[in-house]
DRENDO-1510 file (C-alpha; in Angstrom, 1 decimal, always signed):
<recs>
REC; n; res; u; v; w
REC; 1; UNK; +0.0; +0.0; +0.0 .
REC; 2; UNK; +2.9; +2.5; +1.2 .
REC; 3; UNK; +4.5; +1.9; -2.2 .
REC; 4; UNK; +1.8; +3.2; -4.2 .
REC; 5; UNK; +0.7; +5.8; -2.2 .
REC; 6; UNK; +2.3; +9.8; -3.7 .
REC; 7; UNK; +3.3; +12.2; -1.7 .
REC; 8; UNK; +1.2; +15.4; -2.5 .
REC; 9; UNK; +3.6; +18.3; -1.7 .
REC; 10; UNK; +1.0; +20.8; -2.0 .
REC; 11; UNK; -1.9; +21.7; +0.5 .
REC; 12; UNK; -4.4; +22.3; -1.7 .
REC; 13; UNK; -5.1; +21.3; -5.1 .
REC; 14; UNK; -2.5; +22.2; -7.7 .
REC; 15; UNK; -2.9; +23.4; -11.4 .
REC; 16; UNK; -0.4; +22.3; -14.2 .
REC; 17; UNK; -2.2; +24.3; -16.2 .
REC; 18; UNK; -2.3; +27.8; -14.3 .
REC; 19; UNK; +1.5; +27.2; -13.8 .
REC; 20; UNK; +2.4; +26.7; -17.5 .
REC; 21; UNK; +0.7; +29.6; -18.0 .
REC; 22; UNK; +2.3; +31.8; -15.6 .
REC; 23; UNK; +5.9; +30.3; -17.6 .
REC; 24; UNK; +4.8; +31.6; -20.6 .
REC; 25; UNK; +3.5; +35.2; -19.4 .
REC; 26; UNK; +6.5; +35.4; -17.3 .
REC; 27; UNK; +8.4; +34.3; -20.3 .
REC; 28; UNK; +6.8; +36.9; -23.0 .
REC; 29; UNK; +7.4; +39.5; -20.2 .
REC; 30; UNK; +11.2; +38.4; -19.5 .
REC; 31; UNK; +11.2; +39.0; -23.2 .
REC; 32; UNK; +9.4; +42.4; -23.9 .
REC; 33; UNK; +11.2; +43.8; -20.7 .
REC; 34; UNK; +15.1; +42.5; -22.3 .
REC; 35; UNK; +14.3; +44.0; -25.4 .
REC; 36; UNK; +13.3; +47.4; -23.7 .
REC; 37; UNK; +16.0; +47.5; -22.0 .
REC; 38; UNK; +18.8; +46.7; -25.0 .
REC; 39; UNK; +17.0; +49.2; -27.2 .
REC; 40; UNK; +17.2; +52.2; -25.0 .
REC; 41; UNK; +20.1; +51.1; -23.2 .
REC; 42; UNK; +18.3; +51.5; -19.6 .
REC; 43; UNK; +20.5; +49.5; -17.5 .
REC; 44; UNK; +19.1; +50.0; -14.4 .
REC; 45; UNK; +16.4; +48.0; -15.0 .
REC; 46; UNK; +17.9; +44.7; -15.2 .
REC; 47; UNK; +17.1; +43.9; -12.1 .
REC; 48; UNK; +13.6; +43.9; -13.4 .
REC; 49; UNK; +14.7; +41.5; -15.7 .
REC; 50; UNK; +16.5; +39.5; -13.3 .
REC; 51; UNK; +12.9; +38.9; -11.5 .
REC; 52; UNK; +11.2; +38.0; -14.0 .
REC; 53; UNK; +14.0; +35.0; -15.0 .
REC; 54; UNK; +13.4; +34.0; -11.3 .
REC; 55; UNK; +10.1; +33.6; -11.5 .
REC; 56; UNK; +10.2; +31.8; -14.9 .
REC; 57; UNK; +12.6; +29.3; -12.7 .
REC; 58; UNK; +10.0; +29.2; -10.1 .
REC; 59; UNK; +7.2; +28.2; -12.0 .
REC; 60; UNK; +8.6; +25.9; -14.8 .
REC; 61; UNK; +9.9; +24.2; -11.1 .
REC; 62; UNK; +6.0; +24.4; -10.3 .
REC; 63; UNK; +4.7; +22.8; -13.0 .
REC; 64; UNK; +7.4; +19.9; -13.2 .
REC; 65; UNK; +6.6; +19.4; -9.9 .
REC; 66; UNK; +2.6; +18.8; -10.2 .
REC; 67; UNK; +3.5; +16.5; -13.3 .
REC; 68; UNK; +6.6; +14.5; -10.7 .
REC; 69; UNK; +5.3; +14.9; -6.8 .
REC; 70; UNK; +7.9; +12.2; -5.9 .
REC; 71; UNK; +11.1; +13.6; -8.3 .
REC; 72; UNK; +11.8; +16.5; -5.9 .
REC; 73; UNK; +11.8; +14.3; -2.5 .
REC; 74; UNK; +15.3; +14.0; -1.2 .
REC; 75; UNK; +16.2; +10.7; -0.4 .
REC; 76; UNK; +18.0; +9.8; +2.9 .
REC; 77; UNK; +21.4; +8.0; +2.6 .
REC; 78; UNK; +22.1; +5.3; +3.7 .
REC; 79; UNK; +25.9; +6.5; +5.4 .
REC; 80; UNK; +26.5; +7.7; +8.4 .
REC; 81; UNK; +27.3; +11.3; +8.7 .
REC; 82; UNK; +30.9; +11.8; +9.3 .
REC; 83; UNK; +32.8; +11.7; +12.6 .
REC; 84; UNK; +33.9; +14.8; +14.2 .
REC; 85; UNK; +37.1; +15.2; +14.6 .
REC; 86; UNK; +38.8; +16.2; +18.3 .
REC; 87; UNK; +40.4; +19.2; +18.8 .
REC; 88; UNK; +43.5; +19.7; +19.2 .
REC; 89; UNK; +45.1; +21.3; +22.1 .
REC; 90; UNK; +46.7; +24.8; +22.2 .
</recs>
């Protein structure tokens, strides 16, 4: 039973669609704004830019998420985690 059983990382219930939709508005707005800011050379507004690639990042990780709940679980390992080592005396 426990092996068929997914993991739903989201509280409520989560739209692939909405978020590939948000990609591509973010997208066509990471574009307009780039190309606004080459032509008139407004460099200050990169940062602008910058946001928008971050949340293209965030969503496009939204949507593969909804489509893979179980891809983005980290597994546990198996090792031990190291020893510590003693100090040494001054």
């Amino acid at each position: 039973m426990a092996d068929t059983e997914e993991v739903n990382f989201w509280p409520h219930g989560a739209v692939f669609a909405l978020a590939a939709l948000a990609t591509v508005l973010y997208s066509l707005v990471f574009l307009w704004v780039t190309f606004l800011i080459i032509r008139h050379r407004a460099w200050y507004f990169l940062a602008i830019a910058f946001g928008a690639a971050i949340e293209i990042a965030g969503y496009t990780t939204r949507s593969y998420s909804i489509k893979n709940p179980t891809m983005l679980v980290r597994r546990q390992s198996s090792r031990s985690p190291p020893a510590s080592r003693p100090r040494r005396p001054r």
